[in-house]
N, C-alpha and C positions, 0 to 999 in steps of 0.2 A: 772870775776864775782866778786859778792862782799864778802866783809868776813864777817864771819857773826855775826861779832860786828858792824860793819860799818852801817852806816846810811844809808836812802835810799833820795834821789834832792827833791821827795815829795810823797804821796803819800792823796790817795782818798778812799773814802769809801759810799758806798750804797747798804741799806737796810744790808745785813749780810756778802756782800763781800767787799774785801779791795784787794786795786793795788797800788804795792810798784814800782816807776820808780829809777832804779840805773845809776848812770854814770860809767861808763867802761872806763880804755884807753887801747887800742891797737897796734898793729902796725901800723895802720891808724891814727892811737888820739884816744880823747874822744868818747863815743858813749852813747846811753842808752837802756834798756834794762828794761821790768816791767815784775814782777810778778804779778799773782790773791791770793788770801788765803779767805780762810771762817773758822773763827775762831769757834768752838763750846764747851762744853761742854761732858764729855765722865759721863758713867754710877758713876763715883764715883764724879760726880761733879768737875774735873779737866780740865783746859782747855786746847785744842788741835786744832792742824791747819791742814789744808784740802786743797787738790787742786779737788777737786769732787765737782759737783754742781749739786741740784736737779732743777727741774722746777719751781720753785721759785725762786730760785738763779738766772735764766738767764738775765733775764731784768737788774738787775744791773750787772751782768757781761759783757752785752753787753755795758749799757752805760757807764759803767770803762773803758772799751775798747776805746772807742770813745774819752773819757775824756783825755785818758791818749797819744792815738795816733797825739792828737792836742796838748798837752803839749810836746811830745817830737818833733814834726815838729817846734814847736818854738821855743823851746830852741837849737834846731840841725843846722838851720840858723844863728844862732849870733855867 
């Protein structure tokens, strides 16, 4: 997994959620691997990150998902 200084190959963002895609290597090689995050605000006005998503959230989680599963099938073929 990544460190968590390390950069993520790319990532995407819609509506309040963001998908970080990292490259991994393995015993196999290279591979990738994304995360989701919904960045928000907490009561003292501080920000904070979230893997939780309400009914609002879905739509862009799903099409991050989509987004990110066609970037990594392209980049996993070269």
């Amino acid at each position: 997994m990544a460190t968590p200084h390390s950069k993520p190959a790319t990532a995407f963002r819609s509506g309040n959620v963001n998908a970080a895609i990292w490259e991994n290597t393995g015993e196999k090689g290279a591979f990738f691997s994304v995360t989701f995050s919904r960045p928000y605000k907490d009561a003292q006005g501080k920000w904070k990150v979230s893997s939780s998503y309400g009914l609002n959230d879905l739509d862009s989680l799903s099409s991050l998902a989509e987004l990110a599963k066609g970037w990594v099938r392209g980049h996993s073929l070269q």
